[in-house]
N, C-alpha and C positions, 0 to 999 in steps of 0.2 A: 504494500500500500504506500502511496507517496500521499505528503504532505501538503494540502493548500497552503500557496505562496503568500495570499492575503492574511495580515495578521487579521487574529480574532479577538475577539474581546472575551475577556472571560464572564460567563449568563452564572455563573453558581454562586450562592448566598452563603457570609457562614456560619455553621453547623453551631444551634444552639442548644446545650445541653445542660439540660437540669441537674444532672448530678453527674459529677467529677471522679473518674477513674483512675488511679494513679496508674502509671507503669507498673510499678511494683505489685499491686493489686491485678491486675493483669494478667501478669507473669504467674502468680501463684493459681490463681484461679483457673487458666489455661489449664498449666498444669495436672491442679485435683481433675477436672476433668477427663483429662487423657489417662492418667494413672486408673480412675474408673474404670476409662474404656477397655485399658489394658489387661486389667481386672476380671471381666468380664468375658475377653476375649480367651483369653488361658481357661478361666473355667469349661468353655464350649469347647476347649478346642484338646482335652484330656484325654478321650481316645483315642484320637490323631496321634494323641505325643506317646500312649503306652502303643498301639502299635508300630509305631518308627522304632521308637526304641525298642522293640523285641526284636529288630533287625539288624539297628547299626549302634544300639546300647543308648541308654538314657542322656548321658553330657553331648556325644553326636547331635540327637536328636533335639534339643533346647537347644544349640548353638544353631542349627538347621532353620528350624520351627520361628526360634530368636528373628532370624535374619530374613524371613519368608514374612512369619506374620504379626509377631509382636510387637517388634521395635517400628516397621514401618507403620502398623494402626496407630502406636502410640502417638508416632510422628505426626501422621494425619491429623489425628484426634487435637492435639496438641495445636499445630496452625489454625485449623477452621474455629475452635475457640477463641485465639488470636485475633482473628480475622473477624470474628462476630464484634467483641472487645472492640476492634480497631475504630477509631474517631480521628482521620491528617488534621495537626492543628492547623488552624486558621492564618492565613497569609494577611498578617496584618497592614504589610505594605506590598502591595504586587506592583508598581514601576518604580523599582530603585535605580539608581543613577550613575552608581559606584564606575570606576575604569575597572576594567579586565583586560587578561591577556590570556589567549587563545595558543597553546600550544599544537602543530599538526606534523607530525612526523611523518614523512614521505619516501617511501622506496618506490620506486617504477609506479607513479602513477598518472603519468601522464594522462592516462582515459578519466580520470574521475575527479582530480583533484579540483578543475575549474570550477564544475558543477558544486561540488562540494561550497567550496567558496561564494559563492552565487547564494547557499541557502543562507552563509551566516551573514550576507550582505544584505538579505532579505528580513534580521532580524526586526521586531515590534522595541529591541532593549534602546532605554532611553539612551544608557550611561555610554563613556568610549571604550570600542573594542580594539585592544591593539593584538594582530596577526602575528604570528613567530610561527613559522613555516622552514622546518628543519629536512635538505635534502639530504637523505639521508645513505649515498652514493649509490644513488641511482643514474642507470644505464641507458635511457630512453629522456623524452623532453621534456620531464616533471617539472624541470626548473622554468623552463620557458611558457609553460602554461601558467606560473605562478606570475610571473612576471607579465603575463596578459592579463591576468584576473585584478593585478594591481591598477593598468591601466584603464581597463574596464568597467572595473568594479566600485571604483573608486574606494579601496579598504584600504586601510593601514597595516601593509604586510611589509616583514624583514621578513629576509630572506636569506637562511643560514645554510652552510653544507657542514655536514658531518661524514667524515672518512669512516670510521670505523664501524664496520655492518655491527644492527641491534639497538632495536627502539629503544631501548632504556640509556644509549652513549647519546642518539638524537632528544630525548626531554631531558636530560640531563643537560648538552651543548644548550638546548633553548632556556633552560632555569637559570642562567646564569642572567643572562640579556629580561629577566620578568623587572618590570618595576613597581607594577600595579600588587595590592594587597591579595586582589585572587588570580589564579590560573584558572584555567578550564584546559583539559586536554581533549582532542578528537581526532578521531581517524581519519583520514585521506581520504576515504570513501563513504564516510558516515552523514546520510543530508540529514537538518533539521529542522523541526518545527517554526513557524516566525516567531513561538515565543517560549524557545525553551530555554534560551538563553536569561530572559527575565524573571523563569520561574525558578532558575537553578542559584539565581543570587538572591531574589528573592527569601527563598528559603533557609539560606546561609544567614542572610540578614537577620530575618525572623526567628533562631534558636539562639541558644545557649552558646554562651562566650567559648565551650571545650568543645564546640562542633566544629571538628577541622575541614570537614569534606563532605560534599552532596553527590551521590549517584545518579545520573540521569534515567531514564526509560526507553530500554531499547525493545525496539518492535523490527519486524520483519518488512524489508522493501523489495523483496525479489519473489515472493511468496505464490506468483505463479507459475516460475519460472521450469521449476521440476517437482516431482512427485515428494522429491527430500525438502525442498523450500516448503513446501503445501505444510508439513508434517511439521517444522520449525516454527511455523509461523503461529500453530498453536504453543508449542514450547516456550516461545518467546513471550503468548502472548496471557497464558496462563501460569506454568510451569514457574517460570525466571520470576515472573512478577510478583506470585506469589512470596516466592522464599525472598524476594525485594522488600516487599511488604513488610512479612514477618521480621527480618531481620532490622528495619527501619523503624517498625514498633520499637522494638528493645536495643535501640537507639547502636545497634553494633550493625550497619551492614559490610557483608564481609569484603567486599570485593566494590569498592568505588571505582569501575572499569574505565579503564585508556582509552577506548573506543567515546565516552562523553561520560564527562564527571566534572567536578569544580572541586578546588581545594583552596584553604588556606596558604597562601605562597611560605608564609614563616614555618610552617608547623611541615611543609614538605622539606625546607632546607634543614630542620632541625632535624629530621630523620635519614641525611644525609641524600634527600632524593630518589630517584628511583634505582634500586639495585640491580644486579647483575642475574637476572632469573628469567623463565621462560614466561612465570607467570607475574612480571614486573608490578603490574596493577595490583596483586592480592598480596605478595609482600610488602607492597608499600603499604596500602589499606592495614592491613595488621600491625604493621609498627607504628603507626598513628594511632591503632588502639590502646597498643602497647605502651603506647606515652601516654594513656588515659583521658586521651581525645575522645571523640562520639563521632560516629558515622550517620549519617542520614542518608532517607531516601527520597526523590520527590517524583512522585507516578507523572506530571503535567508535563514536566520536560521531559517532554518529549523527543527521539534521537529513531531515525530509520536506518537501518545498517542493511546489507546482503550477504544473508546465511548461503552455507557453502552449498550449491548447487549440485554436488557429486555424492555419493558415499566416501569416496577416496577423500574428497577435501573434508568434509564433516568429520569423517577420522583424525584426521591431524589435526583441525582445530580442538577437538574435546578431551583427544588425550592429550594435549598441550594444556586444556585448561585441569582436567586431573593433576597433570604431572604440577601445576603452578600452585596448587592445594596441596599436594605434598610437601613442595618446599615450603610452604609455611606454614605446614605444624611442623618440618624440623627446626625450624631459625625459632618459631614462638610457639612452646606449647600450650596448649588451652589452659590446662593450670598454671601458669603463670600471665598468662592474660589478666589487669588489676581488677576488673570489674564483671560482677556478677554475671550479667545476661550475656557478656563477651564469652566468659567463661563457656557457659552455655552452651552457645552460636558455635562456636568454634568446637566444643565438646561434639556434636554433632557432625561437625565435617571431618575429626576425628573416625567416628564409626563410619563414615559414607565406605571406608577400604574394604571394608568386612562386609557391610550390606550388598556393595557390587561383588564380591567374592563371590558368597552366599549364593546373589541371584545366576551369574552367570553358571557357576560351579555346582550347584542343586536345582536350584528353579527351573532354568532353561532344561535339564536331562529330566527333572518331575515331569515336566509338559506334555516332555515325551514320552514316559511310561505312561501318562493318563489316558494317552490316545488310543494306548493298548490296553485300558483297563487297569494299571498298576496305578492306586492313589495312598503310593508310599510316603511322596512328598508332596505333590499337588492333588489335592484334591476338595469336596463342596466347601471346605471352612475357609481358604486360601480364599474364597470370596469374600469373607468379610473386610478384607482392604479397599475392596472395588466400590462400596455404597461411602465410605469417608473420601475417595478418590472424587468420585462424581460430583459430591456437596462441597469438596473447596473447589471446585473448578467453577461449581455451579456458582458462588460467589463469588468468585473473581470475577466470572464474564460478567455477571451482574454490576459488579462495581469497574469495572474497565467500561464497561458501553454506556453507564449512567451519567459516571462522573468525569473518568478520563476524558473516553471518544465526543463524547455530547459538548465535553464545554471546550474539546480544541475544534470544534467541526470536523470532526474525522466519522467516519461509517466502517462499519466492520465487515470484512466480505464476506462473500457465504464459501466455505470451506468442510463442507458436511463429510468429504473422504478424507482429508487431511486429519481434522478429526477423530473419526474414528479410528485410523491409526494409528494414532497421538497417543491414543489412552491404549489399545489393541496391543499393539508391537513396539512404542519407541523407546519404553524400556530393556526390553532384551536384544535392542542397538547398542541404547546408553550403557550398561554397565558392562558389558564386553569390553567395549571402548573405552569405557574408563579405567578395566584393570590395565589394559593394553599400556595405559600412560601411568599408573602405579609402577611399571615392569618400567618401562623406561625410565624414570628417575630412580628407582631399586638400583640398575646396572648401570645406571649413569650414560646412556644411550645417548646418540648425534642430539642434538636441538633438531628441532623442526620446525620454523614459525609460521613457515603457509607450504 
């Protein structure tokens, strides 16, 4: 889906509520709930667990069962609680004025970067936006398209090269040259909404003095392109958003992505910038937490990106993003993360190694004995994940088409195959692919960024 070019005015009122929930209150509460469910779930599901175990012995069989059915209902159970809970505070100033500076690291992109340009020339933000456009030794005519977009464009772009391949030496060469109090990074190929740039300082504006960094909202712009886009575009548009949400609640989100995010300029030079990783965006994100910063998320900035159109390229992307989750629970473990719900957040993507183990390594071979009648490990109870599955998703869509898509004028397209094997099969894609990128940071394997 692409973005109308005409800013929109934002039509939404805000949200008045009688009684006042804390985070904290929240969090607990989520919680009791999901513990319930989990509760509940083990009780039903005690034949299931004494027949496995008569086969592959009782601890097999809880670590199996664990990773099939508990830990993820729990997980469910836990978000859509969240998400009931959830109330975005109120954007008490939506046109702030502030200067920014736009950091766009460029390898070979001559075909997209003008366009790109074009969308943030298009922005509704009041305040000045200074460009820093890092080539970043590329081989084709990146530069000279930047160099058109300046005279065209009329934008305040520098125009930097960086010799040495690896987006984190290009934001790094451009962090030097920031002058402005915030950054915002984005991709070479990433277009944006006219006002998502307003909504992303905005929102920085409007919290708490320890909020270093706002996450934007990335949605799918290629989403017709192949049968793998159709299937992304749910992913991106349910899946990502959700665990956005969640983790934006409990004020840690984990991953402020490189592709569009805004940061504090000081609080990124005090953590030394962007480090030397595949997955540069989520170590940096963690060490900001790690300084006892807070992460935010804002759904309204909005950011359209193009999901890998291949299997081949969706491989590399996701186990790149695995392997950039690995390195940062080696550099910062969730226990030592200072604050509770970080703890948490991160606890969580801790287990994500074991749960895609589990699935790829049981789940996907259960499937297959079921079809012959063997419901040693998949079998009727393995559905109790699917009715908590359907109810976040089913809120989400609800609160993307209500609030998000309604007040940027965006429409949601109809996608009914995509879809359904979204929810059907994009799991036993995902976690194959995910161990795939566990193995390569385990062996320390080439890099691979695209």
């Amino acid at each position: 889906m692409q973005p109308n070019l005409s800013p929109i005015k934002p039509s939404f009122k805000p949200r008045n509520n009688r009684f006042y929930v804390t985070v904290t209150m929240k969090f607990w509460v989520s919680h009791a709930l999901a513990i319930g469910w989990t509760i509940f779930a083990v009780y039903l599901s005690l034949p299931w667990l004494r027949d496995l175990s008569s086969i592959i012995s009782l601890p097999l069989a809880i670590l199996i069962i664990g990773g099939i059915a508990y830990v993820p209902g729990y997980m469910n159970a836990f978000l859509i609680a969240s998400l009931l809970l959830d109330r975005q505070p109120v954007l008490r100033d939506q046109y702030p004025s502030d200067s920014v500076t736009m950091l766009i690291a460029a390898y070979n992109e001559e075909k997209s970067i003008f366009n790109t340009l074009q969308y943030v020339a298009n922005q509704d933000y009041l305040g000045k936006i200074h460009i820093i456009v890092i080539n970043n030794n590329s081989t084709d005519h990146t530069d000279r398209e930047i160099i058109r977009a300046k005279k065209e464009l009329n934008l305040d772009i520098t125009l930097l090269h960086e010799y040495k391949p690896g987006k984190f030496h290009a934001l790094n060469k451009g962090l030097q040259h920031v002058m402005t109090p915030y950054v915002i990074t984005l991709d070479a190929d990433t277009l944006l909404h006219p006002s998502s740039i307003r909504y992303l300082v905005s929102r920085i504006k409007n919290s708490p003095s320890n909020v270093s960094a706002v996450a934007g909202s990335m949605l799918v712009r290629n989403s017709r392109e192949t049968i793998w886009t159709r299937i992304q575009e749910w992913d991106y548009f349910l899946g990502i958003a959700s665990i956005k949400r969640l983790q934006g609640l409990y004020q840690g989100t984990l991953v402020a992505q490189g592709a569009f995010s805004l940061y504090k300029t000081e609080c990124v030079r005090e953590v030394h910038g962007w480090p030397d990783a595949i997955g540069e965006d989520i170590v940096l994100t963690w060490r900001l937490l790690h300084n006892q910063w807070k992460v935010y998320f804002e759904p309204l900035a909005v950011a359209f990106t193009d999901a890998p159109p291949t299997l081949s390229h969706f491989v590399k992307q996701r186990s790149r993003w695995a392997r950039g989750m690995i390195e940062g629970l080696i550099e910062i473990k969730p226990w030592n993360q200072p604050q509770l719900y970080t703890k948490y957040l991160t606890g969580i993507n801790f287990m994500m190694p074991y749960l895609d183990f589990v699935y790829t390594f049981c789940w996907i071979p259960g499937l297959i004995l079921a079809f012959f009648g063997f419901y040693w490990i998949v079998g009727p109870l393995t559905l109790l994940v699917l009715p908590l599955t359907i109810i976040s998703y089913s809120l989400l869509y609800t609160y993307q088409r209500n609030y998000v898509f309604k007040n940027l004028g965006l429409k949601v397209r109809r996608n009914i195959l995509g879809f359904i094997l979204f929810v059907l099969c994009y799991q036993m894609i995902m976690s194959p692919v995910s161990v795939w990128g566990y193995l390569q940071e385990m062996f320390k394997l080439k890099r691979v960024w695209k």
